[in-house]
Phi, psi and omega in degrees: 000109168310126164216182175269158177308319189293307175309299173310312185300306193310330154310295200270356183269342173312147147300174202188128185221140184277126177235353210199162196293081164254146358246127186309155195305153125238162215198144177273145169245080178271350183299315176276345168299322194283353181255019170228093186296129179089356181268155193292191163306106188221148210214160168247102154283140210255044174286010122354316218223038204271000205073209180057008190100036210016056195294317152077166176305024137299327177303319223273298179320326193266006187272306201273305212296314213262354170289309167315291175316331187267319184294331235230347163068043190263178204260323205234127160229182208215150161206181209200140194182174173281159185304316143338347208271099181343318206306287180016271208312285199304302183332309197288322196274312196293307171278015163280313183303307231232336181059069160232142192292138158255148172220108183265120179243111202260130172261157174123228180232107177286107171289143176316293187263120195269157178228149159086206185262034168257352179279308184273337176292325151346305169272039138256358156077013182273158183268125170298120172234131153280145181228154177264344168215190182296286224309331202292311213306343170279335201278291173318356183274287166337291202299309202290310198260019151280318186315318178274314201294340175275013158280006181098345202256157182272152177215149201241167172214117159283123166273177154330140156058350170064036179298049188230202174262028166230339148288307181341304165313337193283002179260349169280318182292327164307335144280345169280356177230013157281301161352286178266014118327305180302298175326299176275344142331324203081022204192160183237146159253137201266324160222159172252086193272118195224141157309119202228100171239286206269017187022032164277334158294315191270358140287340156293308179287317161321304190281320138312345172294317173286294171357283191247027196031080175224038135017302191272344176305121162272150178220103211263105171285182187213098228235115200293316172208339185252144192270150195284007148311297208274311153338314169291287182322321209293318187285334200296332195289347189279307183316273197304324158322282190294351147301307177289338182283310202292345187077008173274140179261006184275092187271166189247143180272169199285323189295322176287013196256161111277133192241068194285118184274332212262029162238035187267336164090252153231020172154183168278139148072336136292095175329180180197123168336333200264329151299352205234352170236017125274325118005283154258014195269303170279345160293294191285301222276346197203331163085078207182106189253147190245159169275152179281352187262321174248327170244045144243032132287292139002319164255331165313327217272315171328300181278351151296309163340290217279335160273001177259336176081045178277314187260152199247172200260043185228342175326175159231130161258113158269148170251132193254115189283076203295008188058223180127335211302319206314327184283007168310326184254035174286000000 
């Protein structure tokens, strides 16, 4: 595939630390094809299956960041998430791996006896500052990492989801290795259905879509919880950077993004009936279990597509599985 030489080199020159199983499968779903008669070609990727624990595209995101970390010589690093949250969890296994101190600040309700992946981040011995809600967590991100610093410690600061414009790239690369996925397939995908909250995946993928010119691919986020105004800024604010790092002058605007809003339900990390019959719908059917926060909203959302007759039956769709699984055992 022809792109320019200037843009690419600049690409391939991030740093980069191999942390995780590529390449994840991609697999035909013809069992879900059969139950929406007239629906396209629909495929799976399997980032399930990424290592870490179903460390899921959060690993991917942590290949640059944590490259970072290491050029940049820091001693403590600190991100913020729910007390639930996969990024946490894998950040807290990725720096244990690298024997750099983590401090993780987490919202939500601290359970007596913890499950899921406050149960394992535990075991992993890092230290936890509890908060009570989303809004507290940057500002508490902050205080703590003036506190070390005037202690002597070099400190990383991780945003969400490590959704920024140097995790963001580990979804550029990722698409840069569906590309030659595709290539043995035989076949180009017309869309991309994915999950988009802290819209450093869907701003990743975007920016390979510029990258490697595939211009006509769509890529349909899918927002879990923030209505798709505030969704929309988180990728363009991911994007346009690493556009501007990359030497593309093609910046991207709010009208080129999709953004699907009408499946969030009642909230993060609240299920919906209509998730919970996709949910089980890729269980029986493709024996492929989804999570409640994101991708089985993500596949609710697929499969309203595919009942509404939005994709003609010559499409090829993929659903990009972001992994995830560990909240299944909350």
């Amino acid at each position: 595939m022809k792109t320019d030489q200037g843009p690419l080199k600049k690409y391939k020159s991030i740093p980069r630390l191999s942390l995780a199983n590529f390449l994840t499968p991609v697999e035909r779903c013809d069992h879900i094809r059969k139950e929406f008669p007239g629906s396209p070609h629909i495929y799976i990727k399997r980032d399930d299956s990424t290592g870490f624990l179903i460390g899921g595209n959060k690993i991917r995101k942590l290949e640059y960041v944590m490259a970072d970390v290491l050029k940049k010589k820091a001693t403590t690093i600190l991100t913020i998430g729910s007390v639930q949250s996969n990024h946490a969890r894998v950040t807290a296994m990725v720096a244990r791996r690298l024997g750099l101190k983590c401090i993780l600040i987490l919202s939500g309700d601290m359970p007596d006896q913890p499950k899921g992946n406050l149960f394992l981040t535990n075991l992993l011995g890092v230290e936890i500052v509890g908060v009570g809600t989303r809004d507290e967590r940057s500002a508490k991100m902050e205080e703590i990492a003036s506190d070390l610093k005037a202690r002597g410690e070099i400190v990383y600061q991780i945003p969400l989801g490590a959704s920024d414009e140097i995790g963001s790239f580990g979804m550029t690369a990722a698409f840069e290795e569906l590309l030659t996925q595709e290539a043995r397939l035989g076949l180009e995908f017309d869309v991309i259905v994915i999950g988009s909250s802290s819209g450093g995946t869907q701003a990743g993928l975007e920016v390979g879509k510029k990258l490697f010119k595939r211009d006509r691919l769509r890529i349909a986020g899918i927002s879990p919880d923030d209505p798709s105004a505030i969704i929309k800024g988180k990728v363009i604010g991911a994007a346009n950077p690493m556009l501007k790092r990359l030497g593309l002058t093609d910046s991207l605007t709010p009208d080129q993004l999709w953004v699907d809003d009408s499946h969030i339900g009642k909230g993060y990390g609240m299920t919906s009936p209509e998730a919970e019959a996709a949910a089980s719908l890729f269980a029986r059917s493709e024996g492929i279990f989804l999570d409640p926060v994101y991708t089985s909203k993500t596949a609710a959302a697929l499969l309203d597509y595919c009942r509404k007759g939005l994709f003609s039956r010559r499409d090829y769709v993929l659903f990009w599985h972001t992994g995830g699984l560990i909240a299944l055992f909350n």
